[in-house]
N, C-alpha and C positions, 0 to 999 in steps of 0.2 A: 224060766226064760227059755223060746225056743231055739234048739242049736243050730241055725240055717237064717237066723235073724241077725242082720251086719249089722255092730254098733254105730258104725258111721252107716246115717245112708246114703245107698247111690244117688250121685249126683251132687253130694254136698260135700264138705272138706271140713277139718277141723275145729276151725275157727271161723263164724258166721259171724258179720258184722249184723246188730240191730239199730236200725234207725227210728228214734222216737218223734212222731212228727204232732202237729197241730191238723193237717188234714192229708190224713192220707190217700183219697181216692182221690185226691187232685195227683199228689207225688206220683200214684201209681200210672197215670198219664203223661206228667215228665219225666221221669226216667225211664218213657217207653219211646219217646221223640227223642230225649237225650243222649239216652247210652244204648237204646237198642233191648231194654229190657222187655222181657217176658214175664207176666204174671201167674205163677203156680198154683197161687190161689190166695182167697182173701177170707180171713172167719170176722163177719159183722158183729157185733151185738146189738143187744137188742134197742136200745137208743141211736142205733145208725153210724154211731164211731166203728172203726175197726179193731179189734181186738188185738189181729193180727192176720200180716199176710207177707207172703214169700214170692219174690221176684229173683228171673235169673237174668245176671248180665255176663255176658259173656260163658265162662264154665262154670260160674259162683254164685251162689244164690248171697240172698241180703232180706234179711226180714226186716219188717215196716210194722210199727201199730201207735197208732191214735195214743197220744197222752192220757193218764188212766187214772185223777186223783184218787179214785176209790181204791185200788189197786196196789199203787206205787206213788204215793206222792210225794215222793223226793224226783222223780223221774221225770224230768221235761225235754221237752223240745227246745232248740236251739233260742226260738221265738220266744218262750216264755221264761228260760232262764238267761236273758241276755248273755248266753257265752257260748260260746262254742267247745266241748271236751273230746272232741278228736276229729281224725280225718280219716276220710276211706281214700285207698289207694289201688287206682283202676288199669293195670294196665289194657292196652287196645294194640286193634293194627297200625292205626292211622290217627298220633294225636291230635296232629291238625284239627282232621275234619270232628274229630268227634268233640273236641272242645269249641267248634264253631255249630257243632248239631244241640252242642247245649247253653250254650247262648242264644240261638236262635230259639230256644224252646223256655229260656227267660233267666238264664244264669249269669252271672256277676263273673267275668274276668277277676281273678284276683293276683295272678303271676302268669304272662302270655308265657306261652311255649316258647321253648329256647331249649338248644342243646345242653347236656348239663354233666358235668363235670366225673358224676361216676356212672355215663354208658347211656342214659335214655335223653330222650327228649321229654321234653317236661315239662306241664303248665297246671295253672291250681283254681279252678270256679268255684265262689260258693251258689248253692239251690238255692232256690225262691223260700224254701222255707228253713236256709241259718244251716244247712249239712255243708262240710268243706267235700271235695273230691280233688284228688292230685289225681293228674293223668294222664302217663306215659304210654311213648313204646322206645324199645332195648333198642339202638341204633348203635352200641358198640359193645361189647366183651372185651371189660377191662381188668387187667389183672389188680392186687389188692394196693401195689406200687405204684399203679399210673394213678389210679384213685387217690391214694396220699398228694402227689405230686400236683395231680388237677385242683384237689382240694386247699392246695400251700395256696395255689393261685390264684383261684377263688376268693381267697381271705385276704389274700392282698390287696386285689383290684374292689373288697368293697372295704376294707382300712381306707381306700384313696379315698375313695365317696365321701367319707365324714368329713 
């Protein structure tokens, strides 16, 4: 191994979300309208799926690749396992607009933006093709006491809803 080679590389951070899609060069176009992504590159195979490719949104990359029965066939998209098994979580400058850039670029409101309870503002879209995105920005610094206390209230005012 060479000694000048960074196990993390530049530009990436620990933990990289992979996103398993049904078509990913469509994806690679909406989360280029949506979140302002940049595409680092894409590796095709030879039948025209993607193998894999790496986009950066904001300072974090997120890799993308095409459904791969050969591969991994326990491994689907959101589409083809009817479920959803996680969420990426985005923070932004400005969540307003960027949950209205991705909407307008074809995503599903699924919790509007609303101030929330521990410090951000916060709303939840799912992609055209079944990925969830929460996505914030920090509008307050709260210590871990207000945070309990907002959250007592929280639970209260949706106990009333039932």
């Amino acid at each position: 191994m060479a000694k000048n080679v960074k196990p993390i590389p530049e530009g990436y951070h620990s933990v990289t979300p992979y996103l398993v899609l049904r078509d990913t060069k469509r994806a690679l176009e909406f989360y280029k309208k949506a979140f302002g992504a940049e595409t680092r590159m894409t590796m095709p195979s030879p039948d025209g799926r993607i193998m894999h490719a790496e986009i950066k949104v904001g300072d974090s990359m997120v890799f993308l690749a095409d459904e791969n029965p050969q591969m991994a066939p326990d491994v689907k998209a959101p589409q083809s396992a009817g479920a959803v098994t996680g969420s990426t979580f985005l923070y932004v400058q400005d969540v307003d607009a960027v949950v209205k850039k991705a909407v307008d670029a074809g995503a599903k409101v699924m919790m509007p933006v609303a101030d929330m309870f521990w410090g951000d503002r916060y709303g939840k879209v799912v992609d055209p093709f079944g990925h969830h995105w929460g996505i914030a920005t920090r509008i307050a610094d709260l210590t871990p006491e207000q945070i309990a206390k907002g959250q007592a209230e929280f639970e209260k005012k949706m106990a009333q809803k039932k």
